[in-house]
N, C-alpha and C positions, 0 to 999 in steps of 0.2 A: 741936600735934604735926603736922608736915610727912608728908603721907603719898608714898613713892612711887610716881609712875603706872604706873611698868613692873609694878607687882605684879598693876595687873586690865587691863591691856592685855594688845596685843599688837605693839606697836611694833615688835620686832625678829623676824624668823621665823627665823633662825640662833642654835640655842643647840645648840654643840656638844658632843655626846655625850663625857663625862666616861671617856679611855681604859680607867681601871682599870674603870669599872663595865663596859663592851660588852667585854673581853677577859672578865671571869669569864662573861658569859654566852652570849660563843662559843665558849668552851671548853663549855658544858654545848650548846648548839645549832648550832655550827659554820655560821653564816651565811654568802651566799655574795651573796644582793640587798641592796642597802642603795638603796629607789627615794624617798629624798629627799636628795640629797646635792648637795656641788660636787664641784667636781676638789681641791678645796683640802683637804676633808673626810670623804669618802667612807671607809667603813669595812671594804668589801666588793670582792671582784674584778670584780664587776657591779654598775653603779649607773644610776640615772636622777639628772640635772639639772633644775632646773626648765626648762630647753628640751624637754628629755627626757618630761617629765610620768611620774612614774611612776603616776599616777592612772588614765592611760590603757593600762594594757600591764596584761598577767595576770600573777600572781604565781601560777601554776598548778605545782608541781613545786618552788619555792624554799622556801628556808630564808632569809627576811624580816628584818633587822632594819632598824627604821624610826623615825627621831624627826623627826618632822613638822611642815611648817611651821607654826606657832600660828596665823596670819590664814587658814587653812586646814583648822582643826581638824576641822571636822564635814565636809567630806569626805574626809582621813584617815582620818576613824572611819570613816564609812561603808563605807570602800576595806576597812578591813581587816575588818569584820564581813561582806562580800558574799565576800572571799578566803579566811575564813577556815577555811572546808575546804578547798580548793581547795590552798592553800599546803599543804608540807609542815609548817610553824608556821610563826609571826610572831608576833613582840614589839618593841610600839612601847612607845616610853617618852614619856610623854604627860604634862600636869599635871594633877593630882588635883584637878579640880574639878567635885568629888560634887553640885553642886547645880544642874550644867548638861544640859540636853538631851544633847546631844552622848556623852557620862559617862554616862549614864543608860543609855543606847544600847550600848556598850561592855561597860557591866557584865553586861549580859543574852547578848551572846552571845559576849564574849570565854572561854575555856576556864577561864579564872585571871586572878586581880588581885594585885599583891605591890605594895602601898604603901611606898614608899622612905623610911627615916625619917630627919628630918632634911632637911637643902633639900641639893640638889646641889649641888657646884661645878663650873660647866661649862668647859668644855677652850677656850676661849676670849677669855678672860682679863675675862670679865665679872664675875665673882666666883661666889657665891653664888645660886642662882636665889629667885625673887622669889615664889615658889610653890611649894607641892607638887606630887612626881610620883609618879608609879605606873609601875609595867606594866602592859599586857595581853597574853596570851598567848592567842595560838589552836594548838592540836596538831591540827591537818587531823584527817581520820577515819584515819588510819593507826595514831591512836592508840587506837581504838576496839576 
């Protein structure tokens, strides 16, 4: 059996956000930063590029959505568990890999976790993704 390597890599950091899933869920959160994005993909009227770094700028006041580079993952996470009061929310859509540090991290202080069932099909003609994803969701303390 020929295993694929994209399944526990991370070869590619561009796996774009699959339209029908981020319209149902800015219709429930009406996002407005999308701080990992191109110009070619961006899903928000304010984005960071990777020139941009959204790593480095404060998501203090936004409403976040965020699907992050994978050769980047644990500091994505970190970014949004240090933001995630700070934000008004944020939901990154991340792969569900429960057995990693990183995941581990997330689960503790994201608000919410909604495991995607089924693999995605990403908006970029790669197919099928090679992994499970989640969400995490943080609701700033406004929700408190």
């Amino acid at each position: 059996m020929t295993m694929n390597s994209g399944m526990y890599s991370s070869k590619s950091d561009e796996w774009t956000t699959p339209k029908d899933l981020f319209d149902k869920l800015n219709r429930r959160f009406l996002f407005d930063l999308d701080p990992a994005a191109t110009f070619q993909n961006h899903l928000c009227p304010t984005f960071y590029t990777k020139e941009d770094s959204g790593l480095d700028h404060s998501w203090e006041g936004w409403r976040v959505f965020v699907n992050p580079p994978y050769s980047r993952i644990k500091d994505w996470a970190l970014k949004c568990c240090l933001e995630g009061i700070r934000a008004d929310c944020i939901v990154a859509l991340v792969p569900a890999r429960t057995d990693t540090q990183w995941f581990q991290g997330i689960m503790a202080c994201a608000d919410k976790i909604v495991f995607i069932k089924g693999r995605l099909k990403f908006g970029d003609g790669k197919g099928s993704a090679p992994f499970p994803s989640a969400l995490a969701i943080w609701m700033g303390l406004h929700e408190f």
